[in-house]
N, C-alpha and C positions, 0 to 999 in steps of 0.2 A: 504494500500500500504506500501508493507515494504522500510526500506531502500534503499537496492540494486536495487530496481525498481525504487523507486525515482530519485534516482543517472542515471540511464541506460535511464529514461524515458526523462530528463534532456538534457544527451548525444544525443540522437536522435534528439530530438528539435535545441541543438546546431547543427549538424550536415544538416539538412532540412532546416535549415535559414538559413544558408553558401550558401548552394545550390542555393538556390531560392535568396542570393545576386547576386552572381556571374551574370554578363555577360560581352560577349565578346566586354571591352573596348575600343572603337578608340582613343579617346581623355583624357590623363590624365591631370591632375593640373601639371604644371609641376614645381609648389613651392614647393608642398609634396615631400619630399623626405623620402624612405622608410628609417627606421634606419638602421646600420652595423646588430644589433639580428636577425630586422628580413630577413633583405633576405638570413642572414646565415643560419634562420630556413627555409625558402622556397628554400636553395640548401640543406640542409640537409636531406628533406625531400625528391629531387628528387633522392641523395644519397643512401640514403636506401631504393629506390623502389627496388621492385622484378623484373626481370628478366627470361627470359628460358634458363634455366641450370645454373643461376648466374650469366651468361658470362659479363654483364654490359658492354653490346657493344655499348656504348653511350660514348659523352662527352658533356659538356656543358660548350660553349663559351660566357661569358660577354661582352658586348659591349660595354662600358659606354664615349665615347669622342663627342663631335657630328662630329668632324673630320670622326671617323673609323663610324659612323651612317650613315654618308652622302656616304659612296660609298656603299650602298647600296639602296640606295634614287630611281633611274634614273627604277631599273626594279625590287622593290619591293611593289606594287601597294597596295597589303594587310595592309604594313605596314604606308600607308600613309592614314589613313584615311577611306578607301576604297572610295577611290576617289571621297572625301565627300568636297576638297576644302583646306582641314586644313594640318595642318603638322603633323598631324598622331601619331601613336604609337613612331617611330623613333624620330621627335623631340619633345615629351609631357613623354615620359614615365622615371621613377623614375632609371628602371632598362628594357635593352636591351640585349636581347641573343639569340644564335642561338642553338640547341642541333645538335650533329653531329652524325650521322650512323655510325658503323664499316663497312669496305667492305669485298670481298672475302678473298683480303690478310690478314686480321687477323680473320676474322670467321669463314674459310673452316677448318672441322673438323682435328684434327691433324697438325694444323698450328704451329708455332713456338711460337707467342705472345699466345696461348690458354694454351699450352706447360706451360707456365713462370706465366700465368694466374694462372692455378693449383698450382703448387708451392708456388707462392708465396703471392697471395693475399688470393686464399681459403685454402693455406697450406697443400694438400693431399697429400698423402704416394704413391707411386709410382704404387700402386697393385689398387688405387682406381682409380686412374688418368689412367692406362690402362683402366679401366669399363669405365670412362666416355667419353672416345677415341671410343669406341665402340659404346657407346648407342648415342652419338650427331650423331658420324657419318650414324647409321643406321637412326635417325632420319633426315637429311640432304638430304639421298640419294633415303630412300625409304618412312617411313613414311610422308612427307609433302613436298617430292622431290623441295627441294631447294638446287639447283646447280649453277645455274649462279650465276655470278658477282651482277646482279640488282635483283636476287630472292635472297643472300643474303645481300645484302643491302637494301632489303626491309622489310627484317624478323627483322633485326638491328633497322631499322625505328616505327618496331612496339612496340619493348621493348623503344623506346625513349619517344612516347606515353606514356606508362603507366609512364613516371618518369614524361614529361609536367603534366598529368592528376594529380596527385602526388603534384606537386609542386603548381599549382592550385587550389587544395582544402586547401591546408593548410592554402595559401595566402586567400581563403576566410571565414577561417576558424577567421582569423586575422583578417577581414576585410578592406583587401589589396585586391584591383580589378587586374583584370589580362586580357590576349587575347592570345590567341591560332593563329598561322599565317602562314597560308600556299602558301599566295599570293604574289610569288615573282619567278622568272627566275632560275630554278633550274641552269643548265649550267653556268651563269654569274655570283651568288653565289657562286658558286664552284669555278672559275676561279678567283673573289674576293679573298675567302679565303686562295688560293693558292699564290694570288701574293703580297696580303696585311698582312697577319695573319699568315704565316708562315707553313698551316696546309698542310699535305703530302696526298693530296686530291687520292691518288690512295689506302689510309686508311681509311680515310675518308672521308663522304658526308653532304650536311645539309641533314635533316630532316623536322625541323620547328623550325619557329623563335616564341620568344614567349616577350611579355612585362609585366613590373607589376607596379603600381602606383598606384595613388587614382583618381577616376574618376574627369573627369572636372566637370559633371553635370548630374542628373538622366536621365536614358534612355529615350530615346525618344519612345518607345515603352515597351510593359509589358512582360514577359518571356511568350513566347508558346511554347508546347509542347503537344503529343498526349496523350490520357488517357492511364490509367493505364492497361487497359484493351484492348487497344489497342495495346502496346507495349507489354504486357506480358502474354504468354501462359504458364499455366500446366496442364501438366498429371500426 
């Protein structure tokens, strides 16, 4: 085995134990506190996820007071536990966040904020930025006909995804636990954000709220999942 196998074979195995750490935490220690590096590396990481077309139709909102935790307590069930008795992800975890969707107003092809997007974050010249006007919008319209308001803010939802999925590996990468949380009152988060956070909720939407900390205690159960073979076809 030469070098560069050893090294790659290495990588793999680090990358398979992460994996097979991770799960979906309810309850963290809530002495551990994660340090300022690393959750800079586990936003940086959602940072430079990939996206469709670049657009980084995402934002990601920190939560950290138990003050701004608690208006979200009353219809975020996911985050409490799941309704397991305890004070949940919301009052145990190191680090609380919510990722936000873009909606129609800044993702329908040709928008203003996409406009300013080109320019000035991916810096394109004006001849490329007309092609990319073209191709989003053909894609929008015809290839994956996402038109409405909640078919584009669904497609936004899914690029959020991959930045959670993202931020999640790294952290377990770290051996920092995390949860993934979809279990909360879409409408009353919204209406949260808008009256307590400031956010211009007709821009954006949640997505999913996410935690990361160190767990209280090992699982109560053992990671399942279907074989390999079950899960995966080729031709």
């Amino acid at each position: 085995m030469n070098a560069h196998t050893e090294i790659r074979s290495e990588i793999q195995d680090q990358i398979l134990e992460a994996f097979n750490f991770r799960h979906a935490t309810k309850v963290f220690d809530p002495a551990r506190k994660l340090s300022d590096a690393e959750i800079e590396t586990i936003l940086e990481a959602g940072r430079l996820s990939p996206t469709s077309f670049g657009h980084e139709p995402f934002k990601i909102l920190m939560i950290q007071t138990p003050e701004k935790r608690d208006l979200f307590r009353e219809f975020s069930w996911g985050a409490n536990g799941m309704m397991n008795g305890t004070t949940g992800q919301l009052g145990t975890a190191s680090h609380f966040g919510i990722i936000l969707a873009s909606t129609a107003e800044l993702m329908s092809a040709g928008s203003e904020y996409l406009q300013a997007h080109y320019r000035t974050t991916k810096q394109l010249p004006d001849e490329v930025i007309e092609l990319f006007n073209g191709a989003y919008g053909n894609f929008q319209s015809t290839d994956h006909h996402i038109t409405s308001d909640r078919e584009i803010t669904d497609w936004s939802g899914k690029q959020a995804y991959i930045v959670l999925a993202n931020m999640m590996t790294a952290a377990a990468l770290m051996g920092i636990d995390s949860c993934p949380i979809e279990g909360f009152d879409m409408d009353l988060t919204t209406q949260t954000l808008a009256d307590h956070f400031d956010i211009d909720t007709t821009k954006w939407k949640p997505a999913v709220m996410f935690a990361f900390g160190h767990r209280a205690g090992d699982p109560e159960f053992g990671k399942t999942r279907r074989t390999m073979e079950e899960t995966v076809s080729w031709f």
